[in-house]
N, C-alpha and C positions, 0 to 999 in steps of 0.2 A: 605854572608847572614847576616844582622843585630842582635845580641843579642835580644830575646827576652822575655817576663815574667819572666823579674826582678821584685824583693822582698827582701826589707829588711829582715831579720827574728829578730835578735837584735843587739845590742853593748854594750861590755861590757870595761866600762871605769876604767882601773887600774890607771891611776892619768890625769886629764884635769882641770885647773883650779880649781875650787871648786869639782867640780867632782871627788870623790876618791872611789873606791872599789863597783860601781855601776853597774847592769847590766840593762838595758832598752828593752821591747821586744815589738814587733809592731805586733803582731797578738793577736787572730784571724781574727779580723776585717782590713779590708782596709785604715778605718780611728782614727788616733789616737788624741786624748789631752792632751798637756801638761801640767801639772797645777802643785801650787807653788808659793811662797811670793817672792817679788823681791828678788834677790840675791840668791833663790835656785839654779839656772845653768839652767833654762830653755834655754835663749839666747846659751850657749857654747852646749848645744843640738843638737839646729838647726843651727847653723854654723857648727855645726860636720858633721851634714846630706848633707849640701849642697855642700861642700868640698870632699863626700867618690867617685864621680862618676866622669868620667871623660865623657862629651857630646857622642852620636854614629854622626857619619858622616851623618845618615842620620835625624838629629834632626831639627824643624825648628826651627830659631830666639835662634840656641845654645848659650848658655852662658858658659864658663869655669869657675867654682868658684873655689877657689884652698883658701888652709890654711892659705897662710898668707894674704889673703884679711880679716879675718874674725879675726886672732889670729896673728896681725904684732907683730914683735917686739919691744918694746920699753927700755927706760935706766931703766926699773921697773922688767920688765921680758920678757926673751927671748925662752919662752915656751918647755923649756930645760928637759925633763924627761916625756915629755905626752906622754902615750900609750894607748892603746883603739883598741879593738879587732871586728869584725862586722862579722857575720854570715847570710850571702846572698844566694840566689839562683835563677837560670837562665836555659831560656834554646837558646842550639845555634846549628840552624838547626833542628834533630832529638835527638840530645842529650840532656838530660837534667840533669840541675847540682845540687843538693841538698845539702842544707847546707855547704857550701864552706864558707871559714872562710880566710879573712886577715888583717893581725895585722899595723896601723900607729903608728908611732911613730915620736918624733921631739928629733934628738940631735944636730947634726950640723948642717941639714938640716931635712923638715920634709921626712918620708919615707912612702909607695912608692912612687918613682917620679912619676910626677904628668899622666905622657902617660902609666903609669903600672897601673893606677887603671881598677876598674871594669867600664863597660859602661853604660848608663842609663841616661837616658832624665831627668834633673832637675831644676826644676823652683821655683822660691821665690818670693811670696808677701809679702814686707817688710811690716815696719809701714808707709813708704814714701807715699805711696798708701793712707794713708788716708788725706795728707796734699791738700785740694783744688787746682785745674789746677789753678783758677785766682790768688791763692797766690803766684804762680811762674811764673807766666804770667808776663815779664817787660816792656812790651808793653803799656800805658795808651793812647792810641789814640784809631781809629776806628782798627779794625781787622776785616778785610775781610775773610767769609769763605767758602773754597768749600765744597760741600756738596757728598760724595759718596756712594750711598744705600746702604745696607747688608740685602742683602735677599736668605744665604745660608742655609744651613741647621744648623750648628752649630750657626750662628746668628738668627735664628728663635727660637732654644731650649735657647739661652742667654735670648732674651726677653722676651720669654713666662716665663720662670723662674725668673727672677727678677721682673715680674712681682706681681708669687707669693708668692714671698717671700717679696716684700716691701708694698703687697696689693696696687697695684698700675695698672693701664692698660695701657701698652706700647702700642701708637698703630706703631712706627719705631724706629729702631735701627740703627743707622749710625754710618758714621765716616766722622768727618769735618776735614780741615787741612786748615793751614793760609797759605796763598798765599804770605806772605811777610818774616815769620819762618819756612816753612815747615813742624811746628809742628801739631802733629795729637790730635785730641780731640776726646771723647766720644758726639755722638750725639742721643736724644731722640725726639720722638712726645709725648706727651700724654695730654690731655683735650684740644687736638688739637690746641697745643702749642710748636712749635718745639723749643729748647735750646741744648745747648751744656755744656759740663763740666765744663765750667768757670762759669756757673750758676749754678753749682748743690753743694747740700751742699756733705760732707764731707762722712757720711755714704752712699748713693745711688750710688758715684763716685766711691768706694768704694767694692761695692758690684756688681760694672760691670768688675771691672776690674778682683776681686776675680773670677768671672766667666767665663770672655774671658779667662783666666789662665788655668782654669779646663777642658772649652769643647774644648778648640784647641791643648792642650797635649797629644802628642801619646800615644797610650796606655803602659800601667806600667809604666807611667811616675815616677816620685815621685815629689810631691807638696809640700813645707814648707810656711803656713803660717804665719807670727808672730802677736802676740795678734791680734787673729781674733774679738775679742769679743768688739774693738776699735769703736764707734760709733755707737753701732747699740745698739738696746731695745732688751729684751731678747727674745719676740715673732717674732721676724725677724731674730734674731742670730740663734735660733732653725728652723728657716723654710730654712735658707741658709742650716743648717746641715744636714736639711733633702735632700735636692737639692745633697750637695758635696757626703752622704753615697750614695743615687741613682746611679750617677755617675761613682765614682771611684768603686762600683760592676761592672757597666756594663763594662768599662774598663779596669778593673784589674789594675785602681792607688793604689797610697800608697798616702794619705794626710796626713801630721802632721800639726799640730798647736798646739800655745800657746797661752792661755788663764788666767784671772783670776776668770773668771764668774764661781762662783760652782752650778750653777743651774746645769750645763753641766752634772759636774759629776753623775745626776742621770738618763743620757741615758745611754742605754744597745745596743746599734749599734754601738757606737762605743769604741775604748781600752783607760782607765782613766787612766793614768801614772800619779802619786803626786810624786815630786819632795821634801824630807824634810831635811834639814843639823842641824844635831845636833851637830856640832860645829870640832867634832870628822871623823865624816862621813856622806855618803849621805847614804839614803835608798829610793827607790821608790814603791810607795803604790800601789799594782791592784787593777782599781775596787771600790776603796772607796769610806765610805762615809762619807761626808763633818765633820761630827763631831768628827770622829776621827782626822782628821788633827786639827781642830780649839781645840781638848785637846790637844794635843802636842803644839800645839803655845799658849797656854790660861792656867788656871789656874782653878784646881777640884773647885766646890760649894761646893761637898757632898763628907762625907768622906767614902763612898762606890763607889767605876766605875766597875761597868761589860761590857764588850766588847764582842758582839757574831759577829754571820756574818751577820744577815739577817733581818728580820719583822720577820719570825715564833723563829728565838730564842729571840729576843727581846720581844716576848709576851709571851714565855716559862719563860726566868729570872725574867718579871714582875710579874708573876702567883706565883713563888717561894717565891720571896720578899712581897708579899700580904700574903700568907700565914704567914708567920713570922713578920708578921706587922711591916716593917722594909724599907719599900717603899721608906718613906719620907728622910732616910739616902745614897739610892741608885741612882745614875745614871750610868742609860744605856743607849748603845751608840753602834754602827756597824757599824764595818769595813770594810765586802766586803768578798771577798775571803777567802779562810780558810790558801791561804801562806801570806796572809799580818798580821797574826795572830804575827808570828816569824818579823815580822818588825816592826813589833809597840813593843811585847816585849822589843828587840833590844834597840828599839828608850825610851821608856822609862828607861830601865836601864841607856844607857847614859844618859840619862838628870836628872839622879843619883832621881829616884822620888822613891817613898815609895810602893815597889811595893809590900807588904805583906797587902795593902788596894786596890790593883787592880789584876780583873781576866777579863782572856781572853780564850771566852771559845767558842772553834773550835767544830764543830756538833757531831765529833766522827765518821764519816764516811771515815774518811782520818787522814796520820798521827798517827795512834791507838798506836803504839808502841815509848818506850821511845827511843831506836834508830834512830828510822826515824825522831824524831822529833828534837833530837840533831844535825842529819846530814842539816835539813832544820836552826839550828841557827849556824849552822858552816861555811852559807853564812856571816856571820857578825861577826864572831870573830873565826877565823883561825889557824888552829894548836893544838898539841898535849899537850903544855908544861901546868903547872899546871894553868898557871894565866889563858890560854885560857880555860880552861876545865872549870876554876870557873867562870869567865864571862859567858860562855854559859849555866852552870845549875842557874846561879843568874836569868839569861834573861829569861831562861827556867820556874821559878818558878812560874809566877803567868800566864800561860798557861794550862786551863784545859782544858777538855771535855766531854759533856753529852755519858752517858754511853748506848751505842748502839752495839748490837749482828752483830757480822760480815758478809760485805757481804749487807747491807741493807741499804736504805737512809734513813732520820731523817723522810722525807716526809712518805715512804712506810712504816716505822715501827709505826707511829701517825696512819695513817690507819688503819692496819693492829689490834694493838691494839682498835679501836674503834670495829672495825667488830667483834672482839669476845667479846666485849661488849656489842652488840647488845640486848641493853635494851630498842629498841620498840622507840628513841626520834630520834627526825628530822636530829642530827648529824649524829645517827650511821647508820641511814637510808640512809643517804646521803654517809658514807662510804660504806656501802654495795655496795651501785650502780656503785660503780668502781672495775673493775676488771681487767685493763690493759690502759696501759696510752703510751706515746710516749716521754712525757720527765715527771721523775721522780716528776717534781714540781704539776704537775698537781695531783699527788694524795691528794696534801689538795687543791691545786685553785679551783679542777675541784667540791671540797665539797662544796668549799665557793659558787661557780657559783649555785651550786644545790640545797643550802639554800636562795639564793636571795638576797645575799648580795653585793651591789654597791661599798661598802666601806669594803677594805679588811681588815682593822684590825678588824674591827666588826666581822665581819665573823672569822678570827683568834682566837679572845676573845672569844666567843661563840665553836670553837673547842676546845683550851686548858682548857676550864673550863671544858670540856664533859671528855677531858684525864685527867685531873685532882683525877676525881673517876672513874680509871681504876685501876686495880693492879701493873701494872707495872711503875707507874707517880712517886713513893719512889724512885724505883732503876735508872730509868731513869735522874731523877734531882740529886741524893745523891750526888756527887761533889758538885754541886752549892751547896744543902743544907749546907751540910758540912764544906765546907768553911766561909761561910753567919754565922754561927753560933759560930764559933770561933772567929772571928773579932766584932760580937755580945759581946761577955764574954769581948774579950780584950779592945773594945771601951767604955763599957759598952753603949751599943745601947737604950737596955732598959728600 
């Protein structure tokens, strides 16, 4: 009986090329992106991914990738000390495996050999995929071609999808093949105009094939894209993505790709892995957003940076900094998750920057204790002895957090304080009327939805000012204040 509903869970690379001390994790979502500046380790990523499986018997058009297609040896380096650990799960038959973990490594040879790996259907669209059929076409004479229907069902979900993803109407999807190379070509109809791939530019070729890939993969396959975002405009890039997350739900794939396009990073379907090398070490970002990576590679305007996670703390430390007329020294910026809080710390202390003019300030819902918060920067600087301990309270330092009563989210507690404010205005009216929600966020979305606002910072602006003149707006901010005010005295802000 064939291995079934494979899953990556993660990999955690103790040394691979540039990759040192990084762990990468591929849920919750189906579908992940890679992102990152040339040279972060994207590439040694997904060569990692496509080398951990070894084909099932029963796979079609199996391919064996194995390590040293991807990582040969050369007179430069003989990939001598890589190790990297991967935490998978399957089920085979009635049994099912959770979290099962094994470790590669290369010292004379790489380890495990290559029939001891795990099993799993894997497929790769390189970047080859985007170089046009006529450009490797050697043929300059007539070519003759046969023409062969596809009117199966995964060939009907191909066309209708590339359809609308390229806004285009297919009215047939073929496949031609020359009768003098045997080679097969992509064939289309549309404006009732039949051609074939040696006529098609670059991205539409492209994006047949990215999807013959996807709908003909057994299920749980696992997919490696590389730079998907090659040829195509960003409203086609996003309609494919919607097409691949569709997909790989209904099938239980795992898709990766690599990208540079950060518009990506502001979908929430699927998992945003940033890849950033600080010279030192790698760290990877969850979640993020585009501006914290572009301060790590760019250089402050202002000599104030706060860092929250989201749009409601973003409008919370704006609200602060207007108070104390101090705005115009501030940029703010969000990073995502409240663990990528401890990696951007991290990341900044290596890159030795002036961190007693930058905070980063996590919601206060997670993390509350200085323990917890030490054992999350002990991902990036390891060990008991003194130097470690002082790296991680330096990294440590300009991590704060708005001060929130246990047990409650930043959402529920904004609420909750307007409703006993209930001073008769449209906000608190709007907080009254909620009284039970199903994800925590909706206690301020569901106010914004019920003041009629389109545009949600508007809507956010218009609550922080209402929390503003609560009782609790002093204690809740006092950090930021606090801080803001003493970089006030020593900058002279003033």
């Amino acid at each position: 009986m064939p291995i079934r509903q494979q899953k990556l869970n993660s990999i955690d690379f103790e040394e691979l090329k540039s990759l040192k001390n990084i762990k990468i994790t591929f849920t919750p979502n189906n579908v992940t992106g890679i992102f990152g500046v040339n040279g972060s380790g994207k590439s040694s990523i997904i060569h990692t991914l496509l080398s951990l499986y070894k084909p099932g018997d029963q796979e079609p058009n199996r391919k064996n990738f194995k390590f040293s297609e991807f990582f040969t040896p050369t007179t430069h380096t003989r990939w001598v000390g890589s190790k990297f650990t991967i935490d998978y799960s399957y089920r085979d038959g009635i049994n099912e495996f959770l979290n099962q973990t094994r470790e590669y490594s290369k010292q004379d040879r790489w380890r495990p050999k290559y029939d001891r790996r795990p099993e799993r259907g894997v497929y790769f669209v390189g970047i080859s995929s985007c170089v046009p059929d006529i450009e490797v076409e050697k043929k300059d004479g007539m070519i003759n071609l046969v023409t062969h229907q596809q009117n199966g069902p995964n060939a009907v979900r191909i066309r209708e999808k590339a359809s609308f993803i390229l806004n285009r109407n297919y009215q047939e999807y073929n496949r031609h093949e020359s009768n003098h190379t045997s080679r097969k070509y992509i064939g289309l109809r549309a404006q009732n105009i039949n051609y074939s791939s040696l006529n098609m530019g670059a991205g539409e070729q492209r994006v047949f094939k990215i999807l013959e890939t996807v709908f003909n993969a057994p299920d749980s396959s696992l997919i490696v894209i590389d730079e998907i975002d090659l040829t195509l405009h960003t409203d086609a890039l996003n309609r494919l993505l919607d097409v691949l997350v569709e997909r790989a739900n209904q099938k239980n794939l795992q898709i990766v790709f690599t990208s540079h396009r950060e518009e990506l990073t502001k979908r929430t379907d699927i998992n945003i892995r940033h890849i950033y090398q600080t010279g030192t070490a790698t760290l990877c970002f969850n979640e993020t957003n585009p501006d914290c990576l572009t301060r790590l590679t760019g250089t402050p305007v202002r000599p104030l940076e706060i860092f929250v996670e989201d749009d409601l703390g973003e409008t919370i430390a704006r609200k602060v900094t207007e108070e104390l007329q101090i705005t115009r020294h501030c940029a703010i910026k969000r990073f995502g998750a409240a663990d990528n809080s401890f990696t951007l710390g991290a990341g900044m202390f290596l890159k030795g920057e002036e961190l007693e003019n930058i905070s980063i300030f996590i919601d206060g819902d997670k993390y509350r204790t200085a323990a917890e918060m030490d054992t999350q920067m002990k991902k990036y600087f390891t060990g008991n002895e003194q130097n470690a301990v002082d790296r991680r309270n330096a990294a440590l330092s300009c991590i704060r957090q708005f001060s929130l009563p246990p047990d409650v989210s930043p959402e529920q507690f904004i609420n909750n304080a307007l409703q006993e404010l209930n001073d008769g205005s449209e906000v608190c009216n709007a907080a009254n009327a909620i009284q039970a929600v199903n994800d925590r966020h909706q206690y301020v979305d569901g106010m914004i939805s019920a003041l009629g606002y389109d545009d949600k910072m508007l809507g956010l602006n218009k609550i922080v000012d209402k929390l503003a003149t609560t009782p609790i707006w002093a204690g809740y901010t006092q950090n930021l204040r606090d801080w803001l005010n003493a970089r006030i005295q020593a900058l002279h802000l003033n």
